[in-house]
GUVO-500890 format. One record per residue (C-alpha): residue number from 1; residue in three letters; x, y, z. Coordinates in nm, 3 decimals. Layout:
% residues N
@loti = NUM&zapa = Ala&X = X&Y = Y&Z = Z
...
***
This chain:
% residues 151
@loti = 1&zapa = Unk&X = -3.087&Y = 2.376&Z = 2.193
@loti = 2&zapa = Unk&X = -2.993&Y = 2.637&Z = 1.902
@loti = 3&zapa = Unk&X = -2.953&Y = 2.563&Z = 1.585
@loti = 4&zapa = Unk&X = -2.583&Y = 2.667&Z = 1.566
@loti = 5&zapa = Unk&X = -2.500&Y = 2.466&Z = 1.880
@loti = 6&zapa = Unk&X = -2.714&Y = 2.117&Z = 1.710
@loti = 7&zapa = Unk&X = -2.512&Y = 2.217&Z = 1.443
@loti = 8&zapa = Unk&X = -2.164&Y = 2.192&Z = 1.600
@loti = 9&zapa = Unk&X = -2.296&Y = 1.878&Z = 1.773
@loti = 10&zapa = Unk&X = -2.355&Y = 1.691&Z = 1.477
@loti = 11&zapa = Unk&X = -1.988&Y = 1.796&Z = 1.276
@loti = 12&zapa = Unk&X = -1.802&Y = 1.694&Z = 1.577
@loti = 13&zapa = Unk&X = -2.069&Y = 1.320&Z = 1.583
@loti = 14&zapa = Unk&X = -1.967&Y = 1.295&Z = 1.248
@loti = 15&zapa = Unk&X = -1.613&Y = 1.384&Z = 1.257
@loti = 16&zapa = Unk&X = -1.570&Y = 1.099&Z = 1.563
@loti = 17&zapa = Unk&X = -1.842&Y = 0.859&Z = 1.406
@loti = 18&zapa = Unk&X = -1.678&Y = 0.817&Z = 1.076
@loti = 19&zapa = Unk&X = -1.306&Y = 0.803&Z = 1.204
@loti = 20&zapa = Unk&X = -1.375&Y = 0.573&Z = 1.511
@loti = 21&zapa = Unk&X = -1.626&Y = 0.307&Z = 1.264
@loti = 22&zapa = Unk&X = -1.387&Y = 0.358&Z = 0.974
@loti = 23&zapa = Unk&X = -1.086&Y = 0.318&Z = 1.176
@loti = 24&zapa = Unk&X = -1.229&Y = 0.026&Z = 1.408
@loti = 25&zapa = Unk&X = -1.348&Y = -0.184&Z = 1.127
@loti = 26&zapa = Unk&X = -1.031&Y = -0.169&Z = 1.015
@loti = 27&zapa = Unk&X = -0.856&Y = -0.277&Z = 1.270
@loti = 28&zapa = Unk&X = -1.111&Y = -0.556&Z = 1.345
@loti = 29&zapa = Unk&X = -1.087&Y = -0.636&Z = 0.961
@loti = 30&zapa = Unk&X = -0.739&Y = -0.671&Z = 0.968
@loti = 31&zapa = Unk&X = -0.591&Y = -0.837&Z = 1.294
@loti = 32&zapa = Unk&X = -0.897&Y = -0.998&Z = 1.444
@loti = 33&zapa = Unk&X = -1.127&Y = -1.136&Z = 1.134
@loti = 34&zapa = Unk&X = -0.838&Y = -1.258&Z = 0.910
@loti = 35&zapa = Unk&X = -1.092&Y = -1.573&Z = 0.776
@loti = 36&zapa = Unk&X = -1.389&Y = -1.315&Z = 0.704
@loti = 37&zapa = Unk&X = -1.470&Y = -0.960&Z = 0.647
@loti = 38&zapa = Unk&X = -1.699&Y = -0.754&Z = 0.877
@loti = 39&zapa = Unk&X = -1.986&Y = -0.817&Z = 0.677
@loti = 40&zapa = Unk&X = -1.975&Y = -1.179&Z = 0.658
@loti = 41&zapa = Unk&X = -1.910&Y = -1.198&Z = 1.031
@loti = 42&zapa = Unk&X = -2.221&Y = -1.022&Z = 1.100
@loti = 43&zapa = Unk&X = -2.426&Y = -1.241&Z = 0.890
@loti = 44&zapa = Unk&X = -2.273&Y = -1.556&Z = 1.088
@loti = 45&zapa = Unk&X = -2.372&Y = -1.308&Z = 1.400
@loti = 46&zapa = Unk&X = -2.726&Y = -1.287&Z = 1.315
@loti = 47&zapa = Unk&X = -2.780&Y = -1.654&Z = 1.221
@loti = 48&zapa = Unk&X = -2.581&Y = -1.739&Z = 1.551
@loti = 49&zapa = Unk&X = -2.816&Y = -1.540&Z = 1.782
@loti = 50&zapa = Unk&X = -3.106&Y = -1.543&Z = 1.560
@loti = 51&zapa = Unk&X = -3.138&Y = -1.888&Z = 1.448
@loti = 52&zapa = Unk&X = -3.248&Y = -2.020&Z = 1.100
@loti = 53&zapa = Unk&X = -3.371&Y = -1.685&Z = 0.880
@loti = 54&zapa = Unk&X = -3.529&Y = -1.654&Z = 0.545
@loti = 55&zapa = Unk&X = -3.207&Y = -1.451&Z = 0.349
@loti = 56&zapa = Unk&X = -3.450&Y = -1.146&Z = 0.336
@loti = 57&zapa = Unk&X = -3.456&Y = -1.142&Z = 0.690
@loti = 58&zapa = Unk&X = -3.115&Y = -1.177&Z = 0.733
@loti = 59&zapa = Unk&X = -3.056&Y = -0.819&Z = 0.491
@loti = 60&zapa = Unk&X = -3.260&Y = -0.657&Z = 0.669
@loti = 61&zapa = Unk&X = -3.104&Y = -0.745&Z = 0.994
@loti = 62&zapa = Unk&X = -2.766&Y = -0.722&Z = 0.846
@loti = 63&zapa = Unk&X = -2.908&Y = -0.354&Z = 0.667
@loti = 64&zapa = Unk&X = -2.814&Y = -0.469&Z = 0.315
@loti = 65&zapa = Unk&X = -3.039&Y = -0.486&Z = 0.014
@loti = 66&zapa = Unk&X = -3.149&Y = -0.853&Z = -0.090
@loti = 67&zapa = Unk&X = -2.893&Y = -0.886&Z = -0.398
@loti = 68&zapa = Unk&X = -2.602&Y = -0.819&Z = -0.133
@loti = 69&zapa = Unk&X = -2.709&Y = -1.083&Z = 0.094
@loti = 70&zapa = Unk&X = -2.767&Y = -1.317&Z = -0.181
@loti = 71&zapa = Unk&X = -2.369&Y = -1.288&Z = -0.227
@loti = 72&zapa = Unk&X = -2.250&Y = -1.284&Z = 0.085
@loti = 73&zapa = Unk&X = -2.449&Y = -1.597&Z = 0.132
@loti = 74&zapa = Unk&X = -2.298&Y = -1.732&Z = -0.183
@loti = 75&zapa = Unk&X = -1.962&Y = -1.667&Z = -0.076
@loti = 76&zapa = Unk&X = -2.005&Y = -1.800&Z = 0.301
@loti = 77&zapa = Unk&X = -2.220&Y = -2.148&Z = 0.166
@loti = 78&zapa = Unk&X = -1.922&Y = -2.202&Z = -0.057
@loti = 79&zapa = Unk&X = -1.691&Y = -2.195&Z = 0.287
@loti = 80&zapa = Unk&X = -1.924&Y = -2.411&Z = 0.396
@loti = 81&zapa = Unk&X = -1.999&Y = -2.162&Z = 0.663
@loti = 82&zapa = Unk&X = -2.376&Y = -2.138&Z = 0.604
@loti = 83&zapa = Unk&X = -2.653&Y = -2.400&Z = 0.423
@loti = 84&zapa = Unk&X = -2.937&Y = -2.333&Z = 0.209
@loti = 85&zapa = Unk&X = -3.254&Y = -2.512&Z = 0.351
@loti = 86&zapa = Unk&X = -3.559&Y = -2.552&Z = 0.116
@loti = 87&zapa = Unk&X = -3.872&Y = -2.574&Z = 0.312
@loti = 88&zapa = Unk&X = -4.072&Y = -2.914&Z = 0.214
@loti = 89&zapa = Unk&X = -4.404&Y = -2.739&Z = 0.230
@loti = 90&zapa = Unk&X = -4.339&Y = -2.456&Z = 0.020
@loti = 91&zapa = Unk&X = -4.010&Y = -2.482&Z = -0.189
@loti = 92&zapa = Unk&X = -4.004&Y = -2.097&Z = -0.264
@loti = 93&zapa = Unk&X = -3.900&Y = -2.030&Z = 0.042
@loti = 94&zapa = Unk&X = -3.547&Y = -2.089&Z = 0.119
@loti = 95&zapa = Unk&X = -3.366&Y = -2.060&Z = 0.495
@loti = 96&zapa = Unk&X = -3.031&Y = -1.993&Z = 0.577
@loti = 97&zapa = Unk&X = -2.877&Y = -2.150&Z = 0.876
@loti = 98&zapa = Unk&X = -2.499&Y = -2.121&Z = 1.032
@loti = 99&zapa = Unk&X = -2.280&Y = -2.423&Z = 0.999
@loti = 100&zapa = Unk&X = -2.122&Y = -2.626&Z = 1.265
@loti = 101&zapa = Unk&X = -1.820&Y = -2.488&Z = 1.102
@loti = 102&zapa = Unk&X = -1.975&Y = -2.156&Z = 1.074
@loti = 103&zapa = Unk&X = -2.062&Y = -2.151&Z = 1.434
@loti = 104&zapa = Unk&X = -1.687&Y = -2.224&Z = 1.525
@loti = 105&zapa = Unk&X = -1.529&Y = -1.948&Z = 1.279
@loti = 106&zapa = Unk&X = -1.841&Y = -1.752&Z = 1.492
@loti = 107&zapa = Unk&X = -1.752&Y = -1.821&Z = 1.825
@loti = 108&zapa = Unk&X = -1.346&Y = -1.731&Z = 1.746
@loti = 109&zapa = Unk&X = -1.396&Y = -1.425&Z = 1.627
@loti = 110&zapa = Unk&X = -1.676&Y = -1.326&Z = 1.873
@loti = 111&zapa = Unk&X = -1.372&Y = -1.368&Z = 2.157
@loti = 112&zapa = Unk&X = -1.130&Y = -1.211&Z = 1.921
@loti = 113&zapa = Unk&X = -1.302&Y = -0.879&Z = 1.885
@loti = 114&zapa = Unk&X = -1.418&Y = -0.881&Z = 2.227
@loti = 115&zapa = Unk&X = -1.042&Y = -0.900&Z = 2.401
@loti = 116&zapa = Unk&X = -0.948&Y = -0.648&Z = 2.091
@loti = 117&zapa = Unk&X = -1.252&Y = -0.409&Z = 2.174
@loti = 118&zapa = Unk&X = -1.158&Y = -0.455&Z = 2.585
@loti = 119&zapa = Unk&X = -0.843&Y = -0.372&Z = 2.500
@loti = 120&zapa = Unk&X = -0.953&Y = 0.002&Z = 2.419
@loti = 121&zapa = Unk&X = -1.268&Y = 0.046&Z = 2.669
@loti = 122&zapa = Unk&X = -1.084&Y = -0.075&Z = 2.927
@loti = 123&zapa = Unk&X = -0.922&Y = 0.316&Z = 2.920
@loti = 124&zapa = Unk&X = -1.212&Y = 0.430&Z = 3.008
@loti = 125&zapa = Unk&X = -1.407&Y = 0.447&Z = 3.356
@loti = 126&zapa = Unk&X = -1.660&Y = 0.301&Z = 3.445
@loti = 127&zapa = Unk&X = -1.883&Y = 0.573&Z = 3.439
@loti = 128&zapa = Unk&X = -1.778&Y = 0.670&Z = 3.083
@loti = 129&zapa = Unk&X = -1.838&Y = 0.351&Z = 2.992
@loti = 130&zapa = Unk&X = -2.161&Y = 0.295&Z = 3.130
@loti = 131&zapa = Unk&X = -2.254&Y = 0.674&Z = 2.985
@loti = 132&zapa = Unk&X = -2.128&Y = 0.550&Z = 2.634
@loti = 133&zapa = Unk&X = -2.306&Y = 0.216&Z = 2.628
@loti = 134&zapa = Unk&X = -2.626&Y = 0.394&Z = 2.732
@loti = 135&zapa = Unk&X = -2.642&Y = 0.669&Z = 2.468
@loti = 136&zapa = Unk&X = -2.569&Y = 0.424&Z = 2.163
@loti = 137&zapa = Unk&X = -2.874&Y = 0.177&Z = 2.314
@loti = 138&zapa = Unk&X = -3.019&Y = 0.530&Z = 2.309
@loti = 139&zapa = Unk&X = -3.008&Y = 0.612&Z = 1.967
@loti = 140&zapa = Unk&X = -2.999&Y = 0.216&Z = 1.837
@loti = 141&zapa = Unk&X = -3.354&Y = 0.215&Z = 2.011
@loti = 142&zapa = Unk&X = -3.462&Y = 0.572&Z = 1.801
@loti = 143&zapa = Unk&X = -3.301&Y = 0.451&Z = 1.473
@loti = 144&zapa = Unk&X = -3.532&Y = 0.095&Z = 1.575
@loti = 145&zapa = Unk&X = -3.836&Y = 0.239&Z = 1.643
@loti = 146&zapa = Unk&X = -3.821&Y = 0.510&Z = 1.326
@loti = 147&zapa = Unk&X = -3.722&Y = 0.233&Z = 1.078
@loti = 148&zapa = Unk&X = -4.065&Y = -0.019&Z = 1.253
@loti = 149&zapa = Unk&X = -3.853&Y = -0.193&Z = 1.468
@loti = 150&zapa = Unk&X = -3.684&Y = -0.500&Z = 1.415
@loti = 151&zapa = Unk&X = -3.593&Y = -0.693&Z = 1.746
***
C-alpha cells in the first residue's frame, strides 16, 4: 500500500477511533455504570476474570502506571468493592481481590453494558459483525505480542 493511501487510512482510524471510544465511554459512563467509572469497572473486570492479582499486575492489565492503580484501589477498597490481602510468607507483597460486593456491582454492570452495547451491534449484519470482531482480535493480538504479551 502507498504511503498516501496508509496515510488516509490512519486519519479516517483515528477520526472513527477517537469519536466512537470517546463517545461510547460516555455513554457507558453515564447511563450504564452510574455506581463506577470505566476505569474502576475494569479493574473489578480483571480481578473478576483474573482472580486474586498483585496491584502491579492489575496496572498493567488495566494499562495504568502503578500510582494510578494504587488509587483506584484506594477508592474501590473504601466501597468495599475490593480487599487488600497481605501474604503471610512475605508481607511485602500485597494482593488485591474483588469483593462479594464487588463481584455483584461486577456482574450488573457486565449485563448492563452488554444489552447497551447489543443495542448498537445489533444494526449490523452478521458478517459485519463477525468482520469487526475479527480485525480488533487482530490488532489486540499485534498491540499483545509488540508490548511481550500479557494473556
Amino acid at each position: 500500500m502507498d504511503k498516501q493511501s496508509l496515510e488516509i487510512l490512519i486519519k479516517r482510524y483515528e477520526d472513527v477511533y477517537l469519536f466512537a471510544t470517546k463517545s461510547i465511554s460516555a455513554l457507558i459512563s453515564e447511563q450504564v455504570l452510574e455506581e463506577l467509572s470505566l476505569e474502576q469497572f475494569a479493574v473489578l473486570r480483571n480481578l473478576h476474570l483474573k482472580g486474586t492479582l498483585k496491584s502491579s499486575e492489575l496496572a498493567e492489565y488495566c494499562g495504568v502506571n502503578k500510582s494510578a492503580m494504587t488509587a483506584k484501589i484506594d477508592r474501590l477498597e473504601a466501597r468495599q468493592l475490593v480487599e487488600r490481602i497481605r501474604d503471610e510468607e512475605d508481607r511485602r507483597n500485597v494482593y488485591i481481590n474483588i469483593t462479594d460486593e464487588g463481584r455483584k456491582i461486577y456482574l450488573k454492570g457486565e449485563e448492563k453494558i452488554e444489552n447497551f452495547v447489543a443495542s448498537y451491534l445489533q444494526e449490523l449484519t452478521h458478517e459485519e459483525l463477525d468482520s469487526f470482531i475479527t480485525i480488533y482480535e487482530k490488532i489486540n493480538t499485534i498491540i499483545e505480542k509488540r508490548r511481550g504479551g500479557l494473556t
